[in-house]
C-alpha positions in Angstrom: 297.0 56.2 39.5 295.9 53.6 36.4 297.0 50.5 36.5 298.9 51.2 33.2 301.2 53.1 35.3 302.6 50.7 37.5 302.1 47.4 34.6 305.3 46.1 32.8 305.5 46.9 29.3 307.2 43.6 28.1 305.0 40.9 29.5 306.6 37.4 30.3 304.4 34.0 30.0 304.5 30.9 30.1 302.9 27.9 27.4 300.6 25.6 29.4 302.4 22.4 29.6 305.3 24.1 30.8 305.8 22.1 34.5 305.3 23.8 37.8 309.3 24.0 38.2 309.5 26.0 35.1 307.1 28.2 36.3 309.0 28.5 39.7 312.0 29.5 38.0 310.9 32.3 36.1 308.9 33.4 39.1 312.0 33.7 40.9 314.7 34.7 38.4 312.1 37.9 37.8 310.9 38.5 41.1 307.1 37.9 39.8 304.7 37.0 42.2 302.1 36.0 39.2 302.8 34.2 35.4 300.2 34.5 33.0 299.5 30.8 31.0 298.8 31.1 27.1 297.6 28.6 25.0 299.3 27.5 21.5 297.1 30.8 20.2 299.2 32.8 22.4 295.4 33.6 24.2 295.8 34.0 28.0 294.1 31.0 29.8 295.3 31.4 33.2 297.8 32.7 36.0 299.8 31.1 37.9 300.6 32.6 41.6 303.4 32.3 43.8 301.2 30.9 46.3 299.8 28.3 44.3 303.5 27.0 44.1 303.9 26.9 47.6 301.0 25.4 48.4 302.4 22.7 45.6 304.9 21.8 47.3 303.7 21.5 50.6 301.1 19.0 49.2 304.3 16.9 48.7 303.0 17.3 44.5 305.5 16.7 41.9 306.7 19.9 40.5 308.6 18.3 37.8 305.9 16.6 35.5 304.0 18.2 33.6 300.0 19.0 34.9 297.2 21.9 33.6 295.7 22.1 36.7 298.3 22.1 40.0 296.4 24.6 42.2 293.2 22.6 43.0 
C-alpha cells in the first residue's frame, strides 16, 4: 500500500498567522490530527500537530493571539 492510497485528495491548510485556536478548530471540525501551514505563495512551510496544541495549552500559552512559532 502507497501512501497515495490512504492521502485525501482535497487538502485543507491553514495561512500562517492564522492563531493557534483557528487551527484547533479546523483540527477538530475535520477530525485531523495534522494541518499543513502555507505561506502567502500558497508554499507549505510547516505542520501543525494535534499534540503541539495540547501541549499549548498546558503551557497555560495564549491560543488566541496570533504566533509563527507555538510548538517550541
Amino acid at each position: 500500500m502507497k501512501a497515495s492510497d490512504v492521502m485525501s485528495v482535497q487538502v485543507v491548510a491553514a495561512k500562517d498567522n492564522v492563531t493557534v485556536i483557528e487551527v484547533a478548530t479546523r483540527l477538530v471540525l475535520r477530525a485531523f490530527n495534522g494541518l499543513p501551514i502555507i505561506d502567502n505563495n500558497g508554499t507549505v512551510i510547516g505542520i501543525v500537530i494535534a499534540i503541539y496544541v495540547l501541549r499549548a495549552m498546558r503551557d497555560g500559552k495564549n491560543l488566541e493571539t496570533s504566533s509563527k512559532r507555538f510548538n517550541n
